[in-house]
C-alpha positions as a Markdown table, in Angstrom:
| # | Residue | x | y | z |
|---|---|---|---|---|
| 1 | Unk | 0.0 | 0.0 | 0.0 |
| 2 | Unk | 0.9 | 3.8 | -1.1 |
| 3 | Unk | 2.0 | 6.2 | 1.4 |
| 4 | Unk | 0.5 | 9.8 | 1.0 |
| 5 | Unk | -1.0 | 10.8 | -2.0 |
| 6 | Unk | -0.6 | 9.8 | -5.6 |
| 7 | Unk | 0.7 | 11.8 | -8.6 |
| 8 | Unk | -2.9 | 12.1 | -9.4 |
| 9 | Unk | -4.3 | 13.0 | -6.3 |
| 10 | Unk | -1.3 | 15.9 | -5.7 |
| 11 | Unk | -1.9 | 17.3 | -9.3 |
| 12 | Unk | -5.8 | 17.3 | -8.7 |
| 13 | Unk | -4.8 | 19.3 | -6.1 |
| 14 | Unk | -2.4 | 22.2 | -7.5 |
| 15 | Unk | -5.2 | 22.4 | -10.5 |
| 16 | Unk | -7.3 | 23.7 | -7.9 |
| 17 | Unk | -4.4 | 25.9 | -6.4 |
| 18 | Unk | -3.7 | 24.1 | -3.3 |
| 19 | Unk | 0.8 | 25.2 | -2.6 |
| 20 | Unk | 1.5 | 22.6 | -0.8 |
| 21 | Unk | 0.6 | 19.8 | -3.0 |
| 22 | Unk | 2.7 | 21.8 | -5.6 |
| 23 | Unk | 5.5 | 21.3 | -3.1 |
| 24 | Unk | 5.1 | 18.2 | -2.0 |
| 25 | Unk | 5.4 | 16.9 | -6.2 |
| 26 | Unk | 8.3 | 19.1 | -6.7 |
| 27 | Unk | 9.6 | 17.5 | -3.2 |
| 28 | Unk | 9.3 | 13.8 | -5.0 |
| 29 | Unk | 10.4 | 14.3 | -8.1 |
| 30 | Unk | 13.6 | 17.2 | -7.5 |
| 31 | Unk | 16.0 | 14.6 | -6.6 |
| 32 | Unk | 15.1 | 12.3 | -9.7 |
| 33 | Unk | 15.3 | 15.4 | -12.4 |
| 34 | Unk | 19.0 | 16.4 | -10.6 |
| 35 | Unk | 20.2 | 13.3 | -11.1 |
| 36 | Unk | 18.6 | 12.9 | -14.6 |
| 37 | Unk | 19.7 | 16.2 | -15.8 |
| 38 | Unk | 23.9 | 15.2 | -14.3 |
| 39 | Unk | 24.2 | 12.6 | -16.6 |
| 40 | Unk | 23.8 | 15.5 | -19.4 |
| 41 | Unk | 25.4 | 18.9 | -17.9 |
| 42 | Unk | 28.4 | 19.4 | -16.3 |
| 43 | Unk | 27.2 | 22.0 | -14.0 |
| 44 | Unk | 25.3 | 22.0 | -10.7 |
| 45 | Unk | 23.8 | 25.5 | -11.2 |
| 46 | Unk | 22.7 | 24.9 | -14.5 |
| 47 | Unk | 21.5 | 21.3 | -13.8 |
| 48 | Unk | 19.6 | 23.2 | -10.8 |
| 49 | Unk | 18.2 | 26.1 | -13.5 |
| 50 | Unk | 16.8 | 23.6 | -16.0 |
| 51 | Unk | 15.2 | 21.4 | -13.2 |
| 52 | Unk | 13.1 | 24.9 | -12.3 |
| 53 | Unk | 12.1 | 25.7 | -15.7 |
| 54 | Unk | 11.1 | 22.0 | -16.5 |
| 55 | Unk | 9.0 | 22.2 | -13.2 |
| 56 | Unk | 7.4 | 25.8 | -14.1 |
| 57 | Unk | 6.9 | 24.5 | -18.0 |
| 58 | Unk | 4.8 | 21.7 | -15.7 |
| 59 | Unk | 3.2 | 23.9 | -13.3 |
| 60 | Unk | 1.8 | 26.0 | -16.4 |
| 61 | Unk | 0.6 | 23.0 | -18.3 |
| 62 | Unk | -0.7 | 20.9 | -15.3 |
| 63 | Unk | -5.0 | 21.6 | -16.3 |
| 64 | Unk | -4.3 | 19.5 | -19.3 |
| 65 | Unk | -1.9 | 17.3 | -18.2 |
| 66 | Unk | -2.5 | 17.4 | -14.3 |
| 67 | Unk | -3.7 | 13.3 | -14.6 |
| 68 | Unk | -0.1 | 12.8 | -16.4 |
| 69 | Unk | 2.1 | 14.5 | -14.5 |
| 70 | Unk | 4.6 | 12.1 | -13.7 |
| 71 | Unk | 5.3 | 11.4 | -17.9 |
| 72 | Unk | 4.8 | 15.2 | -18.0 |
| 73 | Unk | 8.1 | 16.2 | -16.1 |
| 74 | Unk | 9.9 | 13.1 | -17.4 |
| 75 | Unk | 9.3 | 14.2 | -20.9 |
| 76 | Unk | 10.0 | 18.0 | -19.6 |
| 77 | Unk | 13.5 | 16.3 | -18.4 |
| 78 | Unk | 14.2 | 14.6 | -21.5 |
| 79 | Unk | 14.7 | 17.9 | -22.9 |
| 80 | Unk | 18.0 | 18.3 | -20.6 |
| 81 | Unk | 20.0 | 16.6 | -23.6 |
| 82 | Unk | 19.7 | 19.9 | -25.6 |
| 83 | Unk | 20.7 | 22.5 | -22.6 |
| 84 | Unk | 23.9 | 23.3 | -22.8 |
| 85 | Unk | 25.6 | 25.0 | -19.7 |
């Protein structure tokens, strides 16, 4: 059984402006993007920059993706190949 909330649940929730769901998906899914985007960019600051952009792109598509949002920021992140910093 699944602790907290799903994906689902949390992006339900920021759709209908609730912050701290918005936190708590950034919360479970910074670590993963860092990590993705160091296998691509040498730098920690710019690693860092991307990860916030592919997490606003998210935040201002989530009404028609908000039930996908887990395939949205991995496809967000599979942009990181093209950044170069």
């Amino acid at each position: 059984m699944a602790d907290g909330p799903t994906d689902e649940d949390l992006a339900w929730l920021v759709q209908k402006g609730d912050q701290q769901a918005l936190s708590a998906l950034m919360d479970r899914y910074t670590g993963k993007l860092l990590r993705y985007g160091g296998r691509f960019l040498a730098s920690n600051d710019g690693i860092a920059d991307v990860v916030q952009n592919v997490f606003v792109s998210a935040y201002e598509n989530i009404r028609s993706n908000g039930n996908k949002i887990f395939r949205t920021l991995m496809r967000l992140g599979g942009s990181l190949p093209g950044y170069t910093v």
